[in-house]
C-alpha positions as CSV (number, residue, x, y, z in Angstrom):
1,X,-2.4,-57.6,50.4
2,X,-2.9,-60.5,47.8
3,X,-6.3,-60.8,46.6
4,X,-7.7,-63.3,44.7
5,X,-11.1,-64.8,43.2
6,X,-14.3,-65.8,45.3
7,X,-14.1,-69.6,46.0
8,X,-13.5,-71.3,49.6
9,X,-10.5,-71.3,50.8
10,X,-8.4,-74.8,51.8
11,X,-6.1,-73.9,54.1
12,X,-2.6,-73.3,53.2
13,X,-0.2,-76.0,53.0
14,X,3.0,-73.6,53.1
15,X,5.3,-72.7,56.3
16,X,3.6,-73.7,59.6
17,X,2.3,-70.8,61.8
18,X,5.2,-70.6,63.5
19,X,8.1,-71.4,61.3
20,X,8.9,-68.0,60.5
21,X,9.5,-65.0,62.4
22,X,6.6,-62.3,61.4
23,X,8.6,-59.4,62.9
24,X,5.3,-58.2,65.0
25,X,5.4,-58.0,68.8
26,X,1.8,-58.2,69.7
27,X,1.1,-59.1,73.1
28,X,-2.3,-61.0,74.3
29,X,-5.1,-58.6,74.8
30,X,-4.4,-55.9,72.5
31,X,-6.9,-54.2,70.0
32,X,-4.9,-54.5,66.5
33,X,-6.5,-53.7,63.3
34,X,-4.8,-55.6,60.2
35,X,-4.6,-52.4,57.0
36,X,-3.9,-54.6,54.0
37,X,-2.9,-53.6,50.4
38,X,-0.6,-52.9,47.8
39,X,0.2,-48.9,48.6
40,X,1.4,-48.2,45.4
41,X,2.2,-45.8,46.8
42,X,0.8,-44.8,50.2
43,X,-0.5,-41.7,50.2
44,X,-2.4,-39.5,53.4
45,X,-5.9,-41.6,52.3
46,X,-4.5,-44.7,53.4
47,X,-3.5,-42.8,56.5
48,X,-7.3,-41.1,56.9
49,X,-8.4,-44.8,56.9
50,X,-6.0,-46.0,59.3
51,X,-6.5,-43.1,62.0
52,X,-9.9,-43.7,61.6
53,X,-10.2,-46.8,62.3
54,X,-7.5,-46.7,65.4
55,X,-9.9,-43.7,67.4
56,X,-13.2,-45.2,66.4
57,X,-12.7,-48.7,67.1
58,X,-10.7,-48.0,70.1
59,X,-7.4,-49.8,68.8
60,X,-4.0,-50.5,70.1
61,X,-2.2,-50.9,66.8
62,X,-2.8,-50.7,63.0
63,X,-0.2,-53.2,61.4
64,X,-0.1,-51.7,57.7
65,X,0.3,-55.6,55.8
66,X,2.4,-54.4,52.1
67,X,1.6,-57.0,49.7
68,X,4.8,-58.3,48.2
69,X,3.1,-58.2,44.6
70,X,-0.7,-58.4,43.9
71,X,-0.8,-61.6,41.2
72,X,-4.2,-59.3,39.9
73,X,-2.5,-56.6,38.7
74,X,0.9,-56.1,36.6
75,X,4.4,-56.4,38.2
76,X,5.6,-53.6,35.7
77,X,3.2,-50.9,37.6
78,X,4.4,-52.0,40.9
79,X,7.1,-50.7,42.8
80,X,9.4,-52.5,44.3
81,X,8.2,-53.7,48.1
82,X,11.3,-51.8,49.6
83,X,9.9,-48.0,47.9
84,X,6.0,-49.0,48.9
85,X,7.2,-49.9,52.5
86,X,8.7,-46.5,52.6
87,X,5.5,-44.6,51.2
88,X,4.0,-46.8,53.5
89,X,5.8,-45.8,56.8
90,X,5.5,-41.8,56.0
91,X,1.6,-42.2,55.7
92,X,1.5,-44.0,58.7
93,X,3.5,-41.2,60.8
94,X,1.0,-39.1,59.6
95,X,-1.7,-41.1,60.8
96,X,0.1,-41.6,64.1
97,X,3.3,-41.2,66.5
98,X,5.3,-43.8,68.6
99,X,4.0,-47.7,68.3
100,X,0.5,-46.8,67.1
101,X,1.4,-47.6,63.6
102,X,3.5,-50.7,62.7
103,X,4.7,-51.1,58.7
104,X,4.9,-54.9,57.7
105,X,6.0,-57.0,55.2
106,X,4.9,-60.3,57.0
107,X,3.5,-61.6,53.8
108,X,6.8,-62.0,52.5
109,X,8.5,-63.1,55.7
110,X,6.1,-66.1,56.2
111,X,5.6,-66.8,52.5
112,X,1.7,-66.6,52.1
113,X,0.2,-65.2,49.5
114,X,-3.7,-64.5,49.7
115,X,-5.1,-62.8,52.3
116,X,-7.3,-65.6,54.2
117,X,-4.0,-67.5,54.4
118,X,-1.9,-64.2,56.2
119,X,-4.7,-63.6,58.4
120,X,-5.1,-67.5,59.7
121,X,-1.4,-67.4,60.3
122,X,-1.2,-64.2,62.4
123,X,-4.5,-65.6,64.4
124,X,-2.6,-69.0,65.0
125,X,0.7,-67.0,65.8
126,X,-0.7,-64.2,68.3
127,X,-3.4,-65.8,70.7
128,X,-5.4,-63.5,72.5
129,X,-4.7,-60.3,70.3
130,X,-8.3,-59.2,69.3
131,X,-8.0,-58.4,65.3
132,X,-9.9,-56.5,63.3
133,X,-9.8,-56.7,59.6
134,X,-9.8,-53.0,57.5
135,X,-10.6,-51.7,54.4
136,X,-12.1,-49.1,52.4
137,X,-15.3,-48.9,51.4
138,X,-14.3,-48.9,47.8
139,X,-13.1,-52.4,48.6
140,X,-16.1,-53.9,50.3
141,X,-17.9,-53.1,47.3
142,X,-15.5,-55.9,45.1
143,X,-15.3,-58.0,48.8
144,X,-17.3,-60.9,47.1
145,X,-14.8,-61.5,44.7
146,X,-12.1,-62.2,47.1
147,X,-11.1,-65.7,47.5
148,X,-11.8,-66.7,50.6
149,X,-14.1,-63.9,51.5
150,X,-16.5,-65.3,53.8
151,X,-13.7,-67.0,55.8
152,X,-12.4,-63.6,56.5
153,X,-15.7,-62.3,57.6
154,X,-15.9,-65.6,59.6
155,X,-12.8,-65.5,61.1
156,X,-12.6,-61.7,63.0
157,X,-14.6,-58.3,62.7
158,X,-14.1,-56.1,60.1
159,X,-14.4,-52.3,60.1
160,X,-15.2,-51.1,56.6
161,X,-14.2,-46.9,56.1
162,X,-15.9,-44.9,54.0
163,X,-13.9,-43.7,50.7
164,X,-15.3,-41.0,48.3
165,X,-17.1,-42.2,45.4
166,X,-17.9,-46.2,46.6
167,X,-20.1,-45.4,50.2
168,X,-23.4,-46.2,48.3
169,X,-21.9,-49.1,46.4
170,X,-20.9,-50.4,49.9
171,X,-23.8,-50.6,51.7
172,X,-25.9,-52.1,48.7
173,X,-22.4,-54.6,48.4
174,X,-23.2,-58.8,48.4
175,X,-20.9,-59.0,51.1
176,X,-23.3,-56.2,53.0
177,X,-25.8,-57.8,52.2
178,X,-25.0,-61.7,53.0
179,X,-23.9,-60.7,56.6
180,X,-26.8,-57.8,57.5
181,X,-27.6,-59.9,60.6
182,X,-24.1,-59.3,61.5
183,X,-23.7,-55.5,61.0
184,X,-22.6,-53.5,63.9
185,X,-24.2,-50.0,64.3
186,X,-21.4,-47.3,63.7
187,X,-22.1,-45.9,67.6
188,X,-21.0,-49.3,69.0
189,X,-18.0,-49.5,66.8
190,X,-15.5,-49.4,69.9
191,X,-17.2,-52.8,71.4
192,X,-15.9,-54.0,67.7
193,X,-12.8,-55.5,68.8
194,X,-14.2,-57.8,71.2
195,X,-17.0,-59.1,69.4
196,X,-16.9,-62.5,68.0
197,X,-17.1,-63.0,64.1
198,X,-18.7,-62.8,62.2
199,X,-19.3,-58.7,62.9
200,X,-18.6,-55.7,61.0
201,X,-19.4,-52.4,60.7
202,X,-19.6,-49.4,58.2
203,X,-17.5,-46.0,59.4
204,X,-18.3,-42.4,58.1
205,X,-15.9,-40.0,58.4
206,X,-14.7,-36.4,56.4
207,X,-13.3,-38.0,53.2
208,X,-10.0,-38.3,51.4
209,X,-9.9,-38.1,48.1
210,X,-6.4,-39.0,47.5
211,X,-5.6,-42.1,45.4
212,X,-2.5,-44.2,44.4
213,X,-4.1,-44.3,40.8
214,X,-3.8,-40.6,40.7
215,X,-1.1,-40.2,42.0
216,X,0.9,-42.4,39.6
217,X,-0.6,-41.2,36.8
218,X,0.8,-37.5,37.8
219,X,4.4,-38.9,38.7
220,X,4.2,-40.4,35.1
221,X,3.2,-37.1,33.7
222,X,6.0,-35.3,35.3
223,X,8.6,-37.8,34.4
């Protein structure tokens, strides 16, 4: 997923909601929890977040959106989209079988680029599909600098999932902080979904310690 600056964010003047096929079938009234990033590569952490969040919250579908290119970070270290929608789809049969999990590159198929602007377009172009936002914890702890940030927090729940290392940067995080009133107690979690933003709440679970940082580094020290 794109990320970019904190700053409002004007809408998007690019394609209109439904100019552009986004390859998801998503039918009104399904839980679906939007998994955004680079996966670079994928690796069984990004599954541990995604299973998570699909038993805890309750959900339907996790649709795994792979960022085209991250404009933050350098193209050289990036694989191409077509090898990190691959790592991407074997992390995600190890989160889960059958239609659980759903591998996207909607991001390139409808030509947006930060995240805000992705996640209006999939709200404009699947009415009645309750979405739920997901990240890491080691994300919510940067969540401020997003552009757009409190639009996304404004526009559907988020689950946050713990990550080793970043869980007491998280809950002392601005963004934690600037919506307190609208934290969700982890033992509600599964009434998430049908809450109305802004909500959001904080999941523990055993940790992962896997990262796509390490594990590029030892791919480049075997080459």
């Amino acid at each position: 997923m794109t990320f970019f600056h904190a700053g409002p964010a004007p809408r998007a003047s690019g394609p209109r909601p439904g100019g552009l096929r986004d390859g998801l079938d998503l039918q009104p009234g399904l839980r679906v929890g939007l998994f955004g990033g680079s996966f670079n590569p994928a690796h069984d952490g990004h599954a541990h977040v995604a299973e998570t969040a699909l038993r805890r919250l309750d959900l339907d579908r996790v649709v795994w959106l792979v960022s085209p290119q991250n404009p933050l970070k350098d193209p050289a270290g990036t694989a191409p989209l077509a090898e990190r929608m691959a790592s991407a789809r074997i992390a995600a049969a190890q989160a889960a079988s059958g239609p659980s999990m759903i591998v996207s590159d909607v991001e390139s198929r409808i030509g947006t680029r930060r995240t805000i602007d992705t996640l209006r377009a999939l709200t404009a172009r699947h009415p009645g599909v309750r979405f739920v936002w997901l990240m890491g914890s080691d994300n919510l702890a940067s969540f401020h600098r997003w552009r757009g940030w409190t639009d996304i927090m404004r526009l559907m729940p988020v689950a946050v999932i713990a990550r080793p290392g970043s869980e007491l940067d998280s809950r002392t995080a601005p963004a934690a902080a600037r919506f307190a009133a609208a934290r969700v107690p982890a033992s509600r979690a599964r009434l998430l979904p049908d809450l109305e933003a802004p909500a959001w709440t904080l999941l523990n679970a055993p940790l992962n310690h896997r990262s796509s940082t390490a594990l590029r580094a030892a791919a480049q020290a075997d080459a």
